[in-house]
N, C-alpha and C positions, 0 to 999 in steps of 0.2 A: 602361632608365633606372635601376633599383635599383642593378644591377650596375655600373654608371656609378658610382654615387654610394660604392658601398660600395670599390670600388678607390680612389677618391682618397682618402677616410678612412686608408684602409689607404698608401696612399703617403705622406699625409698626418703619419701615424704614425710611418712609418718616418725620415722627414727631420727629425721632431722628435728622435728618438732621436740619429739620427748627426748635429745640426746640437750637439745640446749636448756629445753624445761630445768635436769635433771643438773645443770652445770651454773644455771641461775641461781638455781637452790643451795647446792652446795656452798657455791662462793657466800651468800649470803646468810647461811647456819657459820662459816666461818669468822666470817667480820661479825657475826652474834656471838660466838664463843671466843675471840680475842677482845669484846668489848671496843669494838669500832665503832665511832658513833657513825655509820651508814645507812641510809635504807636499801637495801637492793635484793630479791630474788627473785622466785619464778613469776611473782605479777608483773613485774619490770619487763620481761622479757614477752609475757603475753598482750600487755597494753603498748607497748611501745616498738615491739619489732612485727609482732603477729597484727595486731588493730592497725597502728601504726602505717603500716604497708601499704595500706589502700590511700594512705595520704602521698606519700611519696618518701618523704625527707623523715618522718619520723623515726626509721631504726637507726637513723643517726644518732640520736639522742639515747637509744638501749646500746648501742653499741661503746658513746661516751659515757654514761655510768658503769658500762660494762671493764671497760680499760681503767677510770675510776678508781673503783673496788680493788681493783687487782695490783692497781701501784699502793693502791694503802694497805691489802695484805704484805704485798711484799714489803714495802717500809718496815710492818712493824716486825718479820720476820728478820728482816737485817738488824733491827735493836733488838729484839726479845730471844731470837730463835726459835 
């Protein structure tokens, strides 16, 4: 039963990593395909939330370019469509 419990943690874990890997990336092939002058994808999320971590305060900083990004997609969605 432990061993139950500690693998899906551990799966758990893993899917958190590669579900925001995968949501870094996207938003940031977006803001590449609308021609957004931004930097932002999945290194963002790896130097700054995952490295980051061991600091303390740094996924503050992936999580503001993260919100960032996303008012400037949605911007330019409310002018362009």
């Amino acid at each position: 039963m432990i061993a139950t419990g500690f693998t899906y943690r551990i799966a758990g874990g893993i899917a958190f990593l590669v579900w925001f890997h995968n949501l870094s990336n996207r938003i940031g092939n977006e803001l590449q395909r609308r021609q957004i002058p931004y930097s932002f994808g999945a290194s963002d999320y790896w130097l700054w939330c995952v490295l980051g971590s061991f600091v303390g305060f740094l996924p503050l900083v992936y999580t503001h370019k993260l919100l960032t990004a996303m008012n400037m997609l949605n911007a330019d969605y409310n002018q362009k469509g």
